[in-house]
C-alpha positions as CSV (number, residue, x, y, z in Angstrom):
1,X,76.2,53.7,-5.9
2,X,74.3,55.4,-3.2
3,X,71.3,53.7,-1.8
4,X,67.5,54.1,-0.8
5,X,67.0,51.3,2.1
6,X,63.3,50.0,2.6
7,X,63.2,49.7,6.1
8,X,61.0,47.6,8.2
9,X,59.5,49.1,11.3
10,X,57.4,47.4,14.1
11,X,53.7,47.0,13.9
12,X,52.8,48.8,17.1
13,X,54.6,48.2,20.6
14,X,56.6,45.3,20.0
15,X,60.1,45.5,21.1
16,X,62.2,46.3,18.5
17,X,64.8,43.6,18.9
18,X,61.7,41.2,18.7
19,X,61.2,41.8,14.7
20,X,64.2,43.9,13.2
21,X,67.5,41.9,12.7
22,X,70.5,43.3,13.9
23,X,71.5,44.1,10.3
24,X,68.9,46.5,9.9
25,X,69.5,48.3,12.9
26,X,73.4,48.9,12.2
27,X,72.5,50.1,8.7
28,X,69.8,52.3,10.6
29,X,72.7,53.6,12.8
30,X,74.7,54.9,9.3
31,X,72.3,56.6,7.8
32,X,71.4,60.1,8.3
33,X,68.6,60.9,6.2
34,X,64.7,59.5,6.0
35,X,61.9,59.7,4.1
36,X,58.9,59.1,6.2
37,X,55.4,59.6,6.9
38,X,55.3,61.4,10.3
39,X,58.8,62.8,11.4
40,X,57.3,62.3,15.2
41,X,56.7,58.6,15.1
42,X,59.6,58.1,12.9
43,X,61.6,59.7,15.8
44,X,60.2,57.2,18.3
45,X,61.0,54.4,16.4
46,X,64.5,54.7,15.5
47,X,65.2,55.8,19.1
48,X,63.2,52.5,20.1
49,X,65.2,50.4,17.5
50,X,69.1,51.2,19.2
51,X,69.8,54.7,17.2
52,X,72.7,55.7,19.2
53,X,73.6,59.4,17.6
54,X,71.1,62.1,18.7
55,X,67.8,61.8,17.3
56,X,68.2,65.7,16.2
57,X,71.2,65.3,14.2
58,X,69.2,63.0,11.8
59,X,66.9,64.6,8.6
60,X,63.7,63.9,7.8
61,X,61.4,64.1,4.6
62,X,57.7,63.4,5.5
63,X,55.9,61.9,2.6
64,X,52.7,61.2,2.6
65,X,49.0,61.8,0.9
66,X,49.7,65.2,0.9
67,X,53.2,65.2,-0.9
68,X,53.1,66.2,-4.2
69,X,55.5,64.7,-6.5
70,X,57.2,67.6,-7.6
71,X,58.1,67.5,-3.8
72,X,59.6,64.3,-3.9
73,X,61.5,65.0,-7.0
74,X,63.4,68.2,-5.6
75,X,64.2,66.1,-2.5
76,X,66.2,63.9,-4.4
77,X,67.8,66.0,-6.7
78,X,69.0,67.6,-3.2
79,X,70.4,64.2,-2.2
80,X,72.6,63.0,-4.8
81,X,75.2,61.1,-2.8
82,X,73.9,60.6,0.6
83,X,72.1,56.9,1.5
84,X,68.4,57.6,2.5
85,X,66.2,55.2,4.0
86,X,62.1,55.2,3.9
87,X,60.6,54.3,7.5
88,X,57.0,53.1,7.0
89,X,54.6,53.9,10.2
90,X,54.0,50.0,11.0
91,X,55.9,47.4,8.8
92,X,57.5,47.6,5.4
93,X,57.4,50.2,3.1
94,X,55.8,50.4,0.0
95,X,52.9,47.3,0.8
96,X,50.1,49.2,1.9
97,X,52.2,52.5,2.0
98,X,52.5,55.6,-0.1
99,X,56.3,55.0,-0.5
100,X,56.0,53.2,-4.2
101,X,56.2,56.8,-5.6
102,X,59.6,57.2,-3.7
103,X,61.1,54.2,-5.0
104,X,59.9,54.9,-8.6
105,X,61.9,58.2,-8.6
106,X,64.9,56.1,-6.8
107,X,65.0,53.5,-9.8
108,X,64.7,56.7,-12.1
109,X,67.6,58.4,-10.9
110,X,70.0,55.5,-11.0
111,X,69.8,55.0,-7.2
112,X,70.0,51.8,-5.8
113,X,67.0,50.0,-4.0
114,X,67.5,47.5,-1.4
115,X,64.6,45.8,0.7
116,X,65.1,44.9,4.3
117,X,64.1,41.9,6.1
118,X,61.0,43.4,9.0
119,X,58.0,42.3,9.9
120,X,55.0,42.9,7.2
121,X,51.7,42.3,8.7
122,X,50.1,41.3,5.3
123,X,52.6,38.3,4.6
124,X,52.4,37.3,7.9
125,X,49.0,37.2,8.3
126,X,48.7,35.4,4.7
127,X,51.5,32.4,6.4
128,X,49.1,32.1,9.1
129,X,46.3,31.7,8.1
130,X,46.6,28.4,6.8
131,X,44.8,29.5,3.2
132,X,46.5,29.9,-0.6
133,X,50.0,30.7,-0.1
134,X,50.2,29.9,-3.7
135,X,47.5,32.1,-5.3
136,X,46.6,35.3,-3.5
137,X,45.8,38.5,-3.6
138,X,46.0,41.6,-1.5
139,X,43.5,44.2,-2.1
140,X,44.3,47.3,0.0
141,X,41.4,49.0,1.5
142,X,37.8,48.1,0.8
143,X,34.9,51.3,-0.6
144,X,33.8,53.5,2.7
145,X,30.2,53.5,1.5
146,X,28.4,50.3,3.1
147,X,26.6,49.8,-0.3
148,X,29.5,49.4,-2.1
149,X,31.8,47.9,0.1
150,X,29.5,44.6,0.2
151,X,29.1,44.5,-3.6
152,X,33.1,44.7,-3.0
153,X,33.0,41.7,-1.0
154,X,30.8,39.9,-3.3
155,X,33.7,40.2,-6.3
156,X,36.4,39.1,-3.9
157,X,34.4,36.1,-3.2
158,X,33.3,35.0,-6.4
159,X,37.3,35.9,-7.6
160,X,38.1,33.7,-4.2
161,X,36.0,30.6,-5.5
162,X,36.4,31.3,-9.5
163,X,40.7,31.2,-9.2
164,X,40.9,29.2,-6.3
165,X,42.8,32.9,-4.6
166,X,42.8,34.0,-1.2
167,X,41.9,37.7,-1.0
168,X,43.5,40.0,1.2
169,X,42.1,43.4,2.6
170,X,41.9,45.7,5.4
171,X,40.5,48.5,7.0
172,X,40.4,51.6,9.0
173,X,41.0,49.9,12.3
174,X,37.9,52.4,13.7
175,X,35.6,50.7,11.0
176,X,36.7,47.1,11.4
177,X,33.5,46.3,12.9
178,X,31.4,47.0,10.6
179,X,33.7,45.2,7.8
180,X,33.3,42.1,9.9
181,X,29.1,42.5,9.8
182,X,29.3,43.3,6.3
183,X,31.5,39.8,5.6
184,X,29.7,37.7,7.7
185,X,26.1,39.0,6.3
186,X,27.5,38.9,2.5
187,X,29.6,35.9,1.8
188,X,28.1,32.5,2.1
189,X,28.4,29.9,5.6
190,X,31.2,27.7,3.9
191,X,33.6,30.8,2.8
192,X,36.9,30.3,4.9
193,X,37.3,33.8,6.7
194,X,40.8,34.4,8.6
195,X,40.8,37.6,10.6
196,X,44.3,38.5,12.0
197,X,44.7,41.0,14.6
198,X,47.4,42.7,16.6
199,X,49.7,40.7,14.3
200,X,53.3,40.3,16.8
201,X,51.8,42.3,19.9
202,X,51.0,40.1,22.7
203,X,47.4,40.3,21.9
204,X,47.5,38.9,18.5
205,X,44.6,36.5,17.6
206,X,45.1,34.7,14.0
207,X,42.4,32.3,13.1
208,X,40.4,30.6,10.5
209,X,36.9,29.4,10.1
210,X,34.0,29.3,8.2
211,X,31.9,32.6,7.9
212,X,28.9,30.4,9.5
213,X,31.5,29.8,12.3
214,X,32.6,33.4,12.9
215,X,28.8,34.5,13.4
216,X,28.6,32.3,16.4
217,X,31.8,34.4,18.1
218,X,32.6,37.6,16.5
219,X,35.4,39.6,17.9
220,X,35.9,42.7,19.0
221,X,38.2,44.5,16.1
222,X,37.6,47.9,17.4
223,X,40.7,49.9,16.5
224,X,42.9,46.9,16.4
225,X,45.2,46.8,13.1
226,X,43.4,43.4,11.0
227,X,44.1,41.9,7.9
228,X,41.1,39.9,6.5
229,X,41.3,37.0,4.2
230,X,38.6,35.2,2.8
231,X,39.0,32.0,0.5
232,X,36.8,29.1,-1.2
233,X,36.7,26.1,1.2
């Protein structure tokens, strides 16, 4: 049965070898065709990760918000016996990625699925973090409009102390900022808060405190890649 690999890429400019196992990279280096979401950064990273035919020889599908899925669905009825894999821009596909859509087709059309072992910067922030590895939640991306976003966080919270779950989200690493502010003005002093940033670069920071805590030493998340958790005490 041919197969539609999920593979993992790194989360910014970690050394490949530092988070993708040797097994990925050989099934890397026998497959010809990707889905992605930017064919240029796709490029860099398979070159980074050991590909050792030339990069030009290999195919590329971009998918992203702009693929429609009539797209998508002509792609694969062109592919019907070739292995494809879907490269993610940082991590794994599908977890905060548009790639869900792919893989729905794949389990459509009989084709076989198979995850890979990578680094994901939501799981690893969550093992971390020291919170509810047993209940949790991740939310995706929190409203744009300030207004909204806080009466966002107030749900999360009250979900957070209501089912005993940690709630995961992120943001738009330009607007992680004002995320912070809006968290740290919205949710009460005892709320545990863990921001993770940079999550396997050399500057990661991963750390947990009370919201009243975090007010006293804000970071500066300014177009760093963060997860956010926040949790009842």
């Amino acid at each position: 049965m041919n197969k539609l690999y999920l593979i993992p890429s790194t989360l910014g400019d970690t050394p490949a070898d530092h988070v993708i196992p040797e097994h990925v990279i050989r099934i890397i280096n026998g497959t010809d065709i990707y889905i992605v979401e930017n064919e240029r950064s796709a490029r860099r990273f398979l070159i980074k990760a050991g590909l050792k035919k030339p990069v030009d020889q290999v195919t590329f599908f971009e998918l992203n918000k702009h693929t429609k899925t009539e797209e998508a669905e002509v792609f694969f009825q062109s592919v019907t016996t070739e292995d494809i894999g879907i490269i993610s821009e940082a991590g794994v596909p599908c977890i905060a990625d548009p790639g869900a859509a792919i893989v729905s087709l794949a389990h459509k059309r009989g084709r076989k699925v198979v995850p890979l072992v990578g680094p994901s910067s939501v799981l690893m922030a969550m093992m971390a973090s020291g919170l509810n590895g047993q209940n949790f939640a991740f939310n995706g991306y929190l409203p744009v409009k300030q207004h909204e976003r806080i009466n966002r966080i107030k749900e999360l919270e009250n979900r957070s102390y209501r089912e005993k779950q940690a709630q995961l989200f992120i943001e738009a690493p330009y607007r992680n900022n004002q995320l912070l502010n809006d968290i740290l003005d919205t949710c009460q002093g005892e709320t545990l808060l863990c921001i993770a940033v940079d999550i396997s670069l050399e500057t990661e920071m991963i750390e947990t405190r009370p919201v009243k805590l975090w007010k006293t030493k804000k970071p500066e998340l300014h177009k760093r890649p963060a997860i956010f958790i926040i949790q009842k005490p």
